[in-house]
Every structure is written in C-alpha cells, then in structure tokens.
Backbone as a ProteinNet text record, in pm:
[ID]
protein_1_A
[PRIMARY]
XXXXXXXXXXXXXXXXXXXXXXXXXXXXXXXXXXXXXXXXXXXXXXXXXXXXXXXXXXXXXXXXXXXXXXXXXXXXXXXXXXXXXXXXXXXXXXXXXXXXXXXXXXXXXXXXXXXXXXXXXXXXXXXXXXXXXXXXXXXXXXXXXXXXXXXXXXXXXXXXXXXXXXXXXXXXXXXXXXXXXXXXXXXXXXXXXXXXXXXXXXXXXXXXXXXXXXXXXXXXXXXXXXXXXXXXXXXXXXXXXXXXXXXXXXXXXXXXXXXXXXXXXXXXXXXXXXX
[TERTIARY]
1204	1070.3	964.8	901.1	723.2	648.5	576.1	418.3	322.8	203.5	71.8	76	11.5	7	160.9	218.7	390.7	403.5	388	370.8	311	149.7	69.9	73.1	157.4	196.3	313.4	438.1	541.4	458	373.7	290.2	251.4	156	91	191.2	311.3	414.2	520	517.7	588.1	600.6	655.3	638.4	680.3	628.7	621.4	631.5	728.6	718.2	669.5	600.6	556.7	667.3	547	652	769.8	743.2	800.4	688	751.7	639.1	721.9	677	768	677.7	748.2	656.6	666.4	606.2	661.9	604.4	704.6	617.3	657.1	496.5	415.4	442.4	522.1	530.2	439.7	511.5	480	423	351.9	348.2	263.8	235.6	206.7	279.4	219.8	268.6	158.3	258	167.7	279.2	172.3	228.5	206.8	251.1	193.6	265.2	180.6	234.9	200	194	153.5	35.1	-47.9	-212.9	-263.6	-211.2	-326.7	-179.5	-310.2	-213	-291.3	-252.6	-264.3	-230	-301.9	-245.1	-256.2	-170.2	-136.3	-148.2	-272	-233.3	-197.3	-239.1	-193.8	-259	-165.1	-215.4	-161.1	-242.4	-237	-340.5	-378.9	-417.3	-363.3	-371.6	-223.8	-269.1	-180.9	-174.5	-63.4	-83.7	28.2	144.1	88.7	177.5	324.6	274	299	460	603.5	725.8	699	635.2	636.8	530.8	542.4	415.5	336.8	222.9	127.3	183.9	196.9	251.6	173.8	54.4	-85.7	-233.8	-274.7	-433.8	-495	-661.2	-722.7	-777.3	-787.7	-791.7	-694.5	-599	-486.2	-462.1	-528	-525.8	-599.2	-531.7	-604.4	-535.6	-670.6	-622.9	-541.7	-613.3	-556.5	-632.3	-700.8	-771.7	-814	-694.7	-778.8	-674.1	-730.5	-714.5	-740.1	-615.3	-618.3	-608.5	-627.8	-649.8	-588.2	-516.2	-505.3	-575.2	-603.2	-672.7	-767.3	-887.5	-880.6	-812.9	-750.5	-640.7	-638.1	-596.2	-605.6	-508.5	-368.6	-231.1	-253	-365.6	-407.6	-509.7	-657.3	-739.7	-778.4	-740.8	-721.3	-886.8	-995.9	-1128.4	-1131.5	-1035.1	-1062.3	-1027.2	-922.9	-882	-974.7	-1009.7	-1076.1	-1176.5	-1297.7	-1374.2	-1359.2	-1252.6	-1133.3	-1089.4	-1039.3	-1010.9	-1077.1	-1188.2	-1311.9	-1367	-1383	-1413.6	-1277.9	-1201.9	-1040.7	-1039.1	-1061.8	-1005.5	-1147.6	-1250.7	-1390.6	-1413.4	-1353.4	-1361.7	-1275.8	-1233.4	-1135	-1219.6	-1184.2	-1237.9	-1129.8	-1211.4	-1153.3	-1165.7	-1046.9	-1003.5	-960.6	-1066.3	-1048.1	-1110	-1065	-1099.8	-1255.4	-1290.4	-1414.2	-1453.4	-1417.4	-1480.9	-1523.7	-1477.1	-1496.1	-1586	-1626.8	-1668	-1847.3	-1921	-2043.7	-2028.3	-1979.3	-1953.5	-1898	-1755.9	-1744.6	-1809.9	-1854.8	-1913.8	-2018.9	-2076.9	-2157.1	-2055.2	-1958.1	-1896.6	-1817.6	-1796.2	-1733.5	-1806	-1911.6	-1988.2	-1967	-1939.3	-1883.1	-1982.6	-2003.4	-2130.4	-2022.6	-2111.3	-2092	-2049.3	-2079.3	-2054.9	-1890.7	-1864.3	-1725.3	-1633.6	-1656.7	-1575.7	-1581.2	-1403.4	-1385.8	-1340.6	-1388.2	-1352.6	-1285	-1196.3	-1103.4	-1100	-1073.4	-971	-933.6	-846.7	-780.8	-881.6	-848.1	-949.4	-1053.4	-1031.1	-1129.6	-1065.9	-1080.6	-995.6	-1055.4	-990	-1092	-927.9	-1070	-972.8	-1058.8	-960.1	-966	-935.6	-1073.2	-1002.1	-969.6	-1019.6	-992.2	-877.7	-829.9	-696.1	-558.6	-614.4	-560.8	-464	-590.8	-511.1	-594.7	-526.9	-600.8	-496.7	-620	-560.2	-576.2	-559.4	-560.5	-517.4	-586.6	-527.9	-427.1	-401.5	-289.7	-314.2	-359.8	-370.5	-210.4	-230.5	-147.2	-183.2	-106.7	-73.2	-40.7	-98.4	-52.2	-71.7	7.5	36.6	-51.6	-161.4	-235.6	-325.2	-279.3	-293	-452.9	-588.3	-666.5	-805.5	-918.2	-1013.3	-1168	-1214.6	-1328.7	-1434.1	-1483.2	-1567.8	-1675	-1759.9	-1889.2	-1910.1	-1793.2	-1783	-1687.7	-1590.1	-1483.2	-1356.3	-1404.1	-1248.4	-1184.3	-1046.8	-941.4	-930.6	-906.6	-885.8	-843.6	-668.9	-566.4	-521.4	-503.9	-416.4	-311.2	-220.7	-164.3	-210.7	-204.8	-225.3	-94.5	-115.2	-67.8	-142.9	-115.1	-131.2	-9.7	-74.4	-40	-118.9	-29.7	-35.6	81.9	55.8	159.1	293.3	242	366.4	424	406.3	455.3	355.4	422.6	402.5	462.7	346.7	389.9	324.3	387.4	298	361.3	224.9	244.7	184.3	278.9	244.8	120.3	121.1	25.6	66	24.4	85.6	92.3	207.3	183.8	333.1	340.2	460.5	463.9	582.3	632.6	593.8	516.8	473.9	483.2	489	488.3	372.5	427.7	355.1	352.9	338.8	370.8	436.8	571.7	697.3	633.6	536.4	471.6	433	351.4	200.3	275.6	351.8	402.9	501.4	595.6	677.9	523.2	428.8	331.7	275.8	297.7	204.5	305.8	458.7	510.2	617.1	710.8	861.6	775.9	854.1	773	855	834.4	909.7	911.7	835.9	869.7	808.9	853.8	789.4	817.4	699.6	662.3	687.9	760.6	721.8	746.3	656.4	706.3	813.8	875.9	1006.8	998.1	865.1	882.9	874.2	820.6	850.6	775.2	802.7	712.1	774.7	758.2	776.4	676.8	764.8	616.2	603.5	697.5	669.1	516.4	575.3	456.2	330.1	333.4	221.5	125.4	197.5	143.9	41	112.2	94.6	-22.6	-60.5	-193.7	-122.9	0	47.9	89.1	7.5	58.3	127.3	180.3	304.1	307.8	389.9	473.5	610.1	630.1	752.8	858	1003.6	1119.6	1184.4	1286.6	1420.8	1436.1	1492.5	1534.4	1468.5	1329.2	1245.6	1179.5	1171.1	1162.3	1288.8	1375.4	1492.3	1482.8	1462.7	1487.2	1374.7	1242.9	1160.7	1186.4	1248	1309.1	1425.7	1459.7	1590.4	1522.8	1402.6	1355.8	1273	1166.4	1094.5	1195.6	1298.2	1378.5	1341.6	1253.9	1181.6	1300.2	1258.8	1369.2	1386.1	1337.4	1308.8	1263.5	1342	1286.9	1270	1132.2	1171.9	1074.9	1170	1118.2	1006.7	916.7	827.5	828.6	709.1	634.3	761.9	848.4	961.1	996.3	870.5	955.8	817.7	706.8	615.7	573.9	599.3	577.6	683.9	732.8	830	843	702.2	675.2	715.1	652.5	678	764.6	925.6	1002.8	1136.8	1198.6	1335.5	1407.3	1506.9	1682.9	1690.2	1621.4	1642.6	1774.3	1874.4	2037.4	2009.6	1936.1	1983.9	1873.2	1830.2	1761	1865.2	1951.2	2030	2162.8	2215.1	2301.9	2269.8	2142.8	2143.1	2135.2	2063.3	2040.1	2220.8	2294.5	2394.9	2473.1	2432.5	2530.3	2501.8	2346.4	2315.1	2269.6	2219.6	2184.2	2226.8	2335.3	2412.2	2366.3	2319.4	2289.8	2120.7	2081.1	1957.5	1970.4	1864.6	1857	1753.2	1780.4	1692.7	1658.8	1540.1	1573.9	1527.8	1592.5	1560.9	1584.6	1492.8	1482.3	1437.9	1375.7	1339.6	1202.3	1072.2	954.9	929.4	840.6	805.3	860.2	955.9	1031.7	1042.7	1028.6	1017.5	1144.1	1084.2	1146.7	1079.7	1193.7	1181.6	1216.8	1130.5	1186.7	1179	1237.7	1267.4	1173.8	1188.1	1083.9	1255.3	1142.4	1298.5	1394.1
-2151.2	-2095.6	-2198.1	-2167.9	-2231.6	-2215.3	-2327.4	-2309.8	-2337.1	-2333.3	-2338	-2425.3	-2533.8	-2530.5	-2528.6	-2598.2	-2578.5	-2388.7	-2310	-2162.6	-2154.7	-2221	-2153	-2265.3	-2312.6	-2402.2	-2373.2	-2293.2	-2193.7	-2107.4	-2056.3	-1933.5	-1941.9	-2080.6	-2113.2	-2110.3	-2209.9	-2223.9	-2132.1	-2022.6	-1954.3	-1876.7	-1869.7	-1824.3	-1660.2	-1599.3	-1459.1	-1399.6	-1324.8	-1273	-1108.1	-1091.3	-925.6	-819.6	-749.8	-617.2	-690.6	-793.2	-827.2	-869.9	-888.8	-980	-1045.9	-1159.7	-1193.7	-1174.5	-1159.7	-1131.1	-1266.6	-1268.7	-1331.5	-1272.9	-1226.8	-1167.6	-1285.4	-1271.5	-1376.8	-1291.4	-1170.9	-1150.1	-983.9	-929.1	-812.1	-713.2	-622.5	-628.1	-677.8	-846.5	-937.4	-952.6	-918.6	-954.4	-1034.9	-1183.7	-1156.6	-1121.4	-1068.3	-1011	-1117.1	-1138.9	-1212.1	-1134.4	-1100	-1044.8	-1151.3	-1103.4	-1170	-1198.6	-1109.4	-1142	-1136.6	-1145.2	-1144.5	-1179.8	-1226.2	-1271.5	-1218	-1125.1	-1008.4	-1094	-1075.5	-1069.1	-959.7	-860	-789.5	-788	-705.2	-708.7	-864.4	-945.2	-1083.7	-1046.9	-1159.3	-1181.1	-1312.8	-1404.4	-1499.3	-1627.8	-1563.5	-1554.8	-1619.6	-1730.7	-1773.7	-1657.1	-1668.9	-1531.1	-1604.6	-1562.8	-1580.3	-1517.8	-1333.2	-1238.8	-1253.7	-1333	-1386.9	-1449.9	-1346.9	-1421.6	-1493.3	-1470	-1506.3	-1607.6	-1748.4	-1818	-1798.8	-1823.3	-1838.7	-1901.5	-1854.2	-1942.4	-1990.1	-1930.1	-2040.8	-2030.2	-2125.9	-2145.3	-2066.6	-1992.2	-1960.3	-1990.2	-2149.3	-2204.7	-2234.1	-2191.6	-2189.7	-2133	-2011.8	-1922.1	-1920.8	-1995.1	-2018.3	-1980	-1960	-1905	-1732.5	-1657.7	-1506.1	-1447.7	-1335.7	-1258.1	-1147.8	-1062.2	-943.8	-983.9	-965.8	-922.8	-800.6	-728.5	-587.1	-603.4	-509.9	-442.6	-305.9	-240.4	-113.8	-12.3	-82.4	-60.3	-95.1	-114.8	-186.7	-211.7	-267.2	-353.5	-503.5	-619.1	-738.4	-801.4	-726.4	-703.2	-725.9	-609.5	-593.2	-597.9	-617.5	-704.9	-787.3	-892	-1028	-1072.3	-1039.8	-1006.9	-1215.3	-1253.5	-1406.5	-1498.9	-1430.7	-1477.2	-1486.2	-1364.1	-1290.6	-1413.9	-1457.6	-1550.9	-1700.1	-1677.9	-1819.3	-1780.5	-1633.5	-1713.2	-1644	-1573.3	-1568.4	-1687.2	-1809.3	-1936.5	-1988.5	-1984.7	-2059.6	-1988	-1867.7	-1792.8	-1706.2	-1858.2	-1812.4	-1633.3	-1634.2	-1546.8	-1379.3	-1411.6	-1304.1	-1179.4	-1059.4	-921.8	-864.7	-825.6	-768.4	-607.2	-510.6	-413.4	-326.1	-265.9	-180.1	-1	47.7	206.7	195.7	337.9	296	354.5	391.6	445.5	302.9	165.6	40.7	-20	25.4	-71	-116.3	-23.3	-65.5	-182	-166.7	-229.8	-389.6	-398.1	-546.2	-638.9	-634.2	-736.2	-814.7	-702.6	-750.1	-833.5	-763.4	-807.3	-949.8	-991.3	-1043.4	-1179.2	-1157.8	-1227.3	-1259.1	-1172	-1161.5	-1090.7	-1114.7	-1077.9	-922.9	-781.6	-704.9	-659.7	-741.9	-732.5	-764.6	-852	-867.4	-730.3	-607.3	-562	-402.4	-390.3	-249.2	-164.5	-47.9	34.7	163	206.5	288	417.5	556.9	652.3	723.7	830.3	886.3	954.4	996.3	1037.4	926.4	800.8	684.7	595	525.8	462.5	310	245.8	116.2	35.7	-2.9	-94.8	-189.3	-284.5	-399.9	-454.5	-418.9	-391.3	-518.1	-650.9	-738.7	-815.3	-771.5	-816	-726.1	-597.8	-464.1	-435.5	-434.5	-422.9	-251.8	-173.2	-38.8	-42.6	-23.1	35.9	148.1	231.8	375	413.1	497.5	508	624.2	632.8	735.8	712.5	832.5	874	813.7	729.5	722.7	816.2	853.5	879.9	812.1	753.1	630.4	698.8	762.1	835.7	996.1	1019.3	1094.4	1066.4	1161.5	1237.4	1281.6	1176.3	1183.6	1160.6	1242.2	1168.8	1121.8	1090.8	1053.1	1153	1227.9	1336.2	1295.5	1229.4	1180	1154.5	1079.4	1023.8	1099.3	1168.9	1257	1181.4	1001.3	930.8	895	887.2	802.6	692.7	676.5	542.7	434.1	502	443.4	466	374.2	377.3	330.1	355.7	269.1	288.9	187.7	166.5	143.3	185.5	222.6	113.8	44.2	-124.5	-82.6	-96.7	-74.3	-175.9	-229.4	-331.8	-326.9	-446.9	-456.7	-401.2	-211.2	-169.9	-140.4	-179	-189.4	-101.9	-78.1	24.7	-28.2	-57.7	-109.1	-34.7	17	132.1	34.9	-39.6	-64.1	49	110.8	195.1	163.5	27.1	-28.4	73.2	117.2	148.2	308.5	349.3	538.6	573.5	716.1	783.9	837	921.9	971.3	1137	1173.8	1304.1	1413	1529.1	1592	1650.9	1614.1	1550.1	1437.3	1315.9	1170.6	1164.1	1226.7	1201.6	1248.8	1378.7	1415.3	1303.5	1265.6	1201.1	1052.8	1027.1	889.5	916.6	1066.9	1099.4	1118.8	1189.4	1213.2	1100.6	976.5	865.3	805.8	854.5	766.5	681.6	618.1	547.3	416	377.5	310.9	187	46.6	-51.8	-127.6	-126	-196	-132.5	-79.1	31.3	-27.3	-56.7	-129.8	-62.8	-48.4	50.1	5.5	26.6	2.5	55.3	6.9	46.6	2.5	36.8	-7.5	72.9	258.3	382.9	370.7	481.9	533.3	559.9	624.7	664.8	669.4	761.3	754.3	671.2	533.3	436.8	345.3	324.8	248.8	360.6	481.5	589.3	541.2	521.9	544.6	382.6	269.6	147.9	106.1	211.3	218.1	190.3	157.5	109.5	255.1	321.3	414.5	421.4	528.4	500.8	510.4	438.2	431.8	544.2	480.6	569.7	441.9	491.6	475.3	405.3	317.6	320.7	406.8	559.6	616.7	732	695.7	785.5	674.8	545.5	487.1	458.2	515.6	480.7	643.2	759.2	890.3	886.6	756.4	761	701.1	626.9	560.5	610.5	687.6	743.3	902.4	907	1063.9	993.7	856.5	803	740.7	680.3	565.6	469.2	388.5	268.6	175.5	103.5	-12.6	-81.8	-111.4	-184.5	-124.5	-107.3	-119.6	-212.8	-217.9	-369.4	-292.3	-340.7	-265.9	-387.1	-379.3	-438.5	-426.6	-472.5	-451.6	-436.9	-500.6	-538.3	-624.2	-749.3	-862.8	-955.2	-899.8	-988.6	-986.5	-844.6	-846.6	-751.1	-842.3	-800.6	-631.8	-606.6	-479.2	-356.6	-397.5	-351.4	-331.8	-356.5	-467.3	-340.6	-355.7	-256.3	-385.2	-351.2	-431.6	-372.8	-486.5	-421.2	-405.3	-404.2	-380.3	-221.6	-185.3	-48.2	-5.8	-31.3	24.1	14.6	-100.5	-150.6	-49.2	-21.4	6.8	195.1	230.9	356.1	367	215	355.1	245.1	226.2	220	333.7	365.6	478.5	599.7	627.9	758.2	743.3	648.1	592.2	470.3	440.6	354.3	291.2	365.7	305.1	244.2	299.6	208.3	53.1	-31.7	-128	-189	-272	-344.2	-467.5	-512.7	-622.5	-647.4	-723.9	-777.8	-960.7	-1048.5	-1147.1	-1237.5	-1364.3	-1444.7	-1489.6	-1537.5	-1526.5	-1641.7	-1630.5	-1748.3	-1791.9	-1671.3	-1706.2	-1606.6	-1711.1	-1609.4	-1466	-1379.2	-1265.1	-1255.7	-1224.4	-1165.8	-1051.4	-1009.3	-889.4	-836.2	-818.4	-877.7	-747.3	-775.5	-604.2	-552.8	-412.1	-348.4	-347
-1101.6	-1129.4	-1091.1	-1027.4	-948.8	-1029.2	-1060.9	-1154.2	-1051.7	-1089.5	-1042	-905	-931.3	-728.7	-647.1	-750.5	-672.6	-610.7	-690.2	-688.9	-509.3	-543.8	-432.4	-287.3	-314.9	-173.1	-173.3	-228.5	-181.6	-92.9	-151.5	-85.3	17.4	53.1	168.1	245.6	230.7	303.1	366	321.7	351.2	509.2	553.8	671.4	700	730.2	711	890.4	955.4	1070.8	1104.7	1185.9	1219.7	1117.9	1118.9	1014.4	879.5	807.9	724.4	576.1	467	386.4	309.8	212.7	50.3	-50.2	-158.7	-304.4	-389.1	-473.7	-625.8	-735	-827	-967.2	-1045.1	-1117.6	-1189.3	-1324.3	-1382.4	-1506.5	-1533.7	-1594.6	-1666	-1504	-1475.1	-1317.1	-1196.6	-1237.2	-1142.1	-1068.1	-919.3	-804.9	-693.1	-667.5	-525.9	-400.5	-294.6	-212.5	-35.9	-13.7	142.9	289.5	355	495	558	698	844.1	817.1	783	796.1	686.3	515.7	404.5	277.7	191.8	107.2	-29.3	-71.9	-226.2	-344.1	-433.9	-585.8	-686.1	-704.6	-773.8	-954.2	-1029.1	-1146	-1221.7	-1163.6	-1212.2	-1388.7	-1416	-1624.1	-1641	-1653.6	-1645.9	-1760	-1811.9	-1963.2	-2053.8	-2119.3	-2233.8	-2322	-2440.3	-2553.1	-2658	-2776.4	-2843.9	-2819.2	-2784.3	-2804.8	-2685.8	-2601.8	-2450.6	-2482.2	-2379.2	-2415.1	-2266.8	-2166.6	-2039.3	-2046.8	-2018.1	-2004	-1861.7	-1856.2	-1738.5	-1647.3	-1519.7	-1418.8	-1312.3	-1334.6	-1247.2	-1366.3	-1351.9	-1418.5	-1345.6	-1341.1	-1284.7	-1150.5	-1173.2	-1094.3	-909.8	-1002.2	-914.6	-781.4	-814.9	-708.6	-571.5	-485.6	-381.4	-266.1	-152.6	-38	-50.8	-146.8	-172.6	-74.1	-60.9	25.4	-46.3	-94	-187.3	-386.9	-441.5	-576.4	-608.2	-661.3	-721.3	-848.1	-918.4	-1046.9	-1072.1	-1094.1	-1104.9	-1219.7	-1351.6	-1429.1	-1515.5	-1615.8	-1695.4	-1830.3	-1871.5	-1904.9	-1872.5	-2010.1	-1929.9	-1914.8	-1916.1	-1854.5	-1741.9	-1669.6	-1554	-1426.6	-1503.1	-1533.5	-1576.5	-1573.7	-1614.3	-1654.1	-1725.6	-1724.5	-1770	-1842.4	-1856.9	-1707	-1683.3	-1518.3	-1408.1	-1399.1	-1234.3	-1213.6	-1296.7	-1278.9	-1205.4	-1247.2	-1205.5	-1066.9	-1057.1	-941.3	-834.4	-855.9	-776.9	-686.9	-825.7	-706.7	-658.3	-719.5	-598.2	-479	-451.6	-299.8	-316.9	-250.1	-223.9	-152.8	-65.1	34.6	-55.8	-141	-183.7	-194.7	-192.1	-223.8	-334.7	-436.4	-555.5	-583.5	-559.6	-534.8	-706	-700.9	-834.6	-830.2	-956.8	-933.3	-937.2	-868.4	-836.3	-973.1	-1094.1	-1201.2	-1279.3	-1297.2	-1327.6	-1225	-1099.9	-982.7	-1040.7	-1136.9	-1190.7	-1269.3	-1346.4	-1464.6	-1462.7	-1378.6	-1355.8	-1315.7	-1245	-1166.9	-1260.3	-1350.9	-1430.3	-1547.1	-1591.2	-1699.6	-1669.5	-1553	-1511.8	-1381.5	-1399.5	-1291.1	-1172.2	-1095	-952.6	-880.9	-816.1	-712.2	-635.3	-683	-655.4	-528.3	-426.4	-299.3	-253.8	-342.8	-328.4	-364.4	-448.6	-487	-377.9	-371	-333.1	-413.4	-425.8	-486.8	-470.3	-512	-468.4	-563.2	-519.4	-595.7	-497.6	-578.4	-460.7	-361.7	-248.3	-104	-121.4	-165.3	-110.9	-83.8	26.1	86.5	144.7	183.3	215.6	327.1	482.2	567.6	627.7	629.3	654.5	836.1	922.4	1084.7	1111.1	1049.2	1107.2	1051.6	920.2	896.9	931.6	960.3	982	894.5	734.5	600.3	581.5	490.4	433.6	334.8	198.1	80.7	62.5	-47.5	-46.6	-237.8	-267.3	-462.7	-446.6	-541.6	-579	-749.3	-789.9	-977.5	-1022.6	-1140.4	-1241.1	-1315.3	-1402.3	-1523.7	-1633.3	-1662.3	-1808.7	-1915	-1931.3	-2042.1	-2037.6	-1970	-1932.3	-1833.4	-1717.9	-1599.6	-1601.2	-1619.1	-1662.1	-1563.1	-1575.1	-1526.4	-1614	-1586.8	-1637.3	-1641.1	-1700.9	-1701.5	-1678.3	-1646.7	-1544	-1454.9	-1393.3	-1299.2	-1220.2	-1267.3	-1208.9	-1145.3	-1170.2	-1102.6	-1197	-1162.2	-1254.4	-1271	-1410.7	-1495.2	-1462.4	-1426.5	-1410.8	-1181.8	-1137.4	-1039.6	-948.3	-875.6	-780.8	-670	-613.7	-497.5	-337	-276.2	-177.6	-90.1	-4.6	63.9	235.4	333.8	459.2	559	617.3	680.7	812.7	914.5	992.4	1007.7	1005.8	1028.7	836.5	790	667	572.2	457.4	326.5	208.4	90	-32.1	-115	-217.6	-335.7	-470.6	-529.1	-672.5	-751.6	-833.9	-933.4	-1040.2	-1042.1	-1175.3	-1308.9	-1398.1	-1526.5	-1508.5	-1487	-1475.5	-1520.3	-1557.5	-1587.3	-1473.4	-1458	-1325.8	-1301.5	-1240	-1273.8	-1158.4	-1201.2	-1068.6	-970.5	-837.5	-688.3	-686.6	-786.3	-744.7	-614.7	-627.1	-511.9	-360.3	-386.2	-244.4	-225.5	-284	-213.9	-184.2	-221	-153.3	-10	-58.7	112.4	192.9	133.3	244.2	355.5	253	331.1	442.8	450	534.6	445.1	546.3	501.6	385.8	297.5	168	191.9	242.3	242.5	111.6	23.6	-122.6	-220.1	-342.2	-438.3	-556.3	-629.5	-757.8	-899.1	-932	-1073.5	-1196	-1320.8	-1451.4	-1521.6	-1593.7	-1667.4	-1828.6	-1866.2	-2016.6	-2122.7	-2027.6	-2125.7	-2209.4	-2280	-2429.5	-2532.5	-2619.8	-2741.6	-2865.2	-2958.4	-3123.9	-3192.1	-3155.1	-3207.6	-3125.9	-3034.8	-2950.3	-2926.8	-2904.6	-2948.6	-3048.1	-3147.7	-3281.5	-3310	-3207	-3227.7	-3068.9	-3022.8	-2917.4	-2802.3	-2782.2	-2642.2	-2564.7	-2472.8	-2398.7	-2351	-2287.8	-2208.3	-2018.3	-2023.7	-1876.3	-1870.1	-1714.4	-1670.3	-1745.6	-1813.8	-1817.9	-1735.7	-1755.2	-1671.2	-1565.8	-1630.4	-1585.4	-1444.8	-1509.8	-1441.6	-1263.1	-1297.9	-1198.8	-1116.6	-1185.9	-1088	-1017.7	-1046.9	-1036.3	-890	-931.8	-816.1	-720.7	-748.6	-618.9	-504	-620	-539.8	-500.6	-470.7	-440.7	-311.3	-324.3	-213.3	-97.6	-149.8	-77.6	15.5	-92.3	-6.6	71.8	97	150.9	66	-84.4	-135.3	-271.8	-407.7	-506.1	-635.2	-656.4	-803.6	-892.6	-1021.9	-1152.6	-1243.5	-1289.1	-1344.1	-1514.7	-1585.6	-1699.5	-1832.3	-1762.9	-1939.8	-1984.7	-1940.2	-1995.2	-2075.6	-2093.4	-2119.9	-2320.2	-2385.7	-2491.4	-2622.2	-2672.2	-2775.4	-2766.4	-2824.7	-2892.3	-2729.2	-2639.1	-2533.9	-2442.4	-2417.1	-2380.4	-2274.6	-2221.2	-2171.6	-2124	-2124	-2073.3	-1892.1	-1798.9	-1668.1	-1610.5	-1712.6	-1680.5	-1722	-1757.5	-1769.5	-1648.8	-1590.2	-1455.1	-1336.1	-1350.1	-1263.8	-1287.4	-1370.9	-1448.7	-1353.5	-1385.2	-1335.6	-1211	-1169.7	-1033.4	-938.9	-982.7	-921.2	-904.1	-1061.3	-1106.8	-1011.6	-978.6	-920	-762	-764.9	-604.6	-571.1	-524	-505.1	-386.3	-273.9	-145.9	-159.5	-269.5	-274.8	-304.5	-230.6	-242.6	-357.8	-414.6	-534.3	-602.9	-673.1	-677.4	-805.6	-887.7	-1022.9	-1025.7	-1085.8	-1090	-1188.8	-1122.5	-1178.4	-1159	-1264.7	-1242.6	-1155.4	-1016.2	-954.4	-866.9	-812.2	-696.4	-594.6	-434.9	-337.1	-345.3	-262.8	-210.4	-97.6	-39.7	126.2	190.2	217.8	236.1	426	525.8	610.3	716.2	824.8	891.1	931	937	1002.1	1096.6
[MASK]
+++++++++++++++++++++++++++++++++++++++++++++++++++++++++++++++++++++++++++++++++++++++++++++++++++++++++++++++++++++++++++++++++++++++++++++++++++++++++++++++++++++++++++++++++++++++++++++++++++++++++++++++++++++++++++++++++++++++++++++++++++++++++++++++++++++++++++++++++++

C-alpha cells in the first residue's frame, strides 16, 4: 500500500500505452484513474474521521498533477467538501466535474472559482478536444430514482468517462435499476465498470444510510454489461456500512465465470491493458 507522495509519484510514474489505463482505489469508491492523456480522481474521501476503518492515503495537498476531479454526488464519501480545496491548489489546472444540480452552489461553498467546474446530467455532456477526454452522466438511483423538482436534474450520478478508444462507467452510489443495463450497452463495449456493493436494508434505512446496489446485483450488472473489467467498491470504509467482497467473488464465479475481476488492496497499481 502507497501513501501520499509515494501514491502520486507511482502515478506520475506510471507508464500507460494507447487504448490502455491503471487505477488505484484510495478506499470506499475512490478511484484514481490514469490513461494516455489525463489523469482522474474519482469520488476521492480523504478526510481523517473517527468513523474511518480505512485511513487517508493522500493529504489534500497531495494531489498533484490530476486534471479532472469527479464527484458523483453530494456526499463527503464523495465530495470530499474538506478535501476539494486542497486539492484545487495541488493540480492548479484541474477541472472539477459534478451534477449540474450542485454546480451553483459549490464553488461558493467550497471556494473554487466557478470557472473551473463542469457540470453534468444526463443529455449533458462535456469534452475535452484537446485531451480527447468526454464525460457523460447516467442517473443513479441511491436508493431513489430521483430528481430535483426545480431544477429537474439528478442528485445522484455515474459517470461514463471515454477516452483513447476506451470506456469506464463509475456508478458512484446507485442501486441497479431498470434501463441502467440499456444505457450502458447503448454507449458501447465498457472496458472497466465501477460499482458499489454495500446494499441496503431496514436497518441502515432506519439509521439514514441509503441504499446501494448489493453483491449480488452488481455482479448480475456486470454479467449483463460485460466490461473487460469489473471491480466492486464502497465495503470497506465504515463498520455500519460494510459487505464481505468474497461474496461478490463467490457469485459472480458461480454465475459468470468468464467474467473478469478485480478485488484488492488500497494504493496499489492496476493495469488494465488495451485490447
């Protein structure tokens, strides 16, 4: 496991060829992501906390040389609202990628010069010609399949990330719902697919933590998209919140055997190779 600059001079260092990328999750569903031409941070949480079984694996500071920072929701799982400030000045140049129903509001809350931020929902889209990056939303469902009645966008999203030939959909926090499965066959072959596995129930209902997709249900998605590539997220950061990724593993052997997958360790490369 890599901490802070050790972490982001793996990163720098890494060498990445056409149509390929590597990841590292930083915990609960922090990812960064690096291709050929840009280097993402995903949902980072990086925050100390008591509640925290995963410690911080970069300071705010840390984060250097990124390009875009996503958010999928607000949440500071997922919005890191103590973070972002931090690492606004580390990766001067960065653009910070959120739903456009939050896109008023941060910048102020957060002191980031509005100009930096893109904003996304679904049919809004945003590219990047000179890195020849395009993101794109896709509605979660975190627990409800919801929009904002003023504004008419959603809360919650994943994002869909296309680059050099390549396709990455982080779910950010959603249950598995139906058309999800269209709208991801729609976009094209999926080379790495992000999803939570920490589920619901009336216990955590009752205790404000909404819900996600299951085990079973991110494995059911994977084996309906068939990325090249699936890794399960969001079960390892808080007691109350928590799944056994042997039983993700456990299933989708059992039912999709020819899928490929990956479960790990925090802070360490993955590679994931072009086709």
């Amino acid at each position: 496991m890599l901490f802070g600059k050790r972490l982001m001079k793996d990163v720098r260092d890494a060498g990445v060829e056409p149509g390929a990328l590597c990841f590292w999750w930083l915990g609960q569903m922090g990812f960064i992501v690096k291709t050929r031409t840009a280097v993402l941070a995903i949902d980072l949480y990086v925050s100390p906390g008591a509640r925290r079984l995963v410690p911080p694996l970069l300071k705010p500071g840390e984060l250097c040389g990124v390009d875009y920072v996503l958010g999928t929701h607000d949440h500071d799982d997922h919005i890191d609202c103590g973070a972002w400030p931090g690492f606004a000045a580390a990766s001067s140049g960065a653009k910070f990628v959120v739903p456009a129903m939050f896109r008023d509001k941060l910048p102020k809350r957060l002191g980031i010069p509005g100009e930096r931020f893109v904003a996304l929902d679904e049919g809004i889209a945003y590219r990047d010609e000179a890195r020849g990056i395009a993101f794109s939303a896709i509605a979660s469902a975190h627990e409800f399949l919801d929009r904002d009645p003023g504004s008419g966008f959603h809360p919650s999203l994943g994002y869909l990330i296309e680059t050099d030939g390549l396709r990455v959909y982080h779910a950010g926090d959603s249950l598995k719902y139906d058309g999800l499965e269209k709208k991801l066959s729609d976009a094209g072959p999926i080379d790495l697919l992000i999803a939570p596995i920490n589920g619901r129930d009336g216990a955590k209902y009752r205790a404000g933590i909404i819900g996600n997709m299951g085990f079973c249900e991110a494995v059911d998605l994977a084996g309906a998209v068939k990325p090249r590539l699936a890794v399960p997220g969001h079960y390892d950061m808080f007691a109350a919140n928590s799944e056994d990724p042997i039983k993700f593993v456990s299933f989708m052997e059992a039912k999709f055997p020819d899928q490929e997958f990956w479960i790990g360790g925090h802070g360490v490369k993955v590679a994931l190779p072009a086709r």
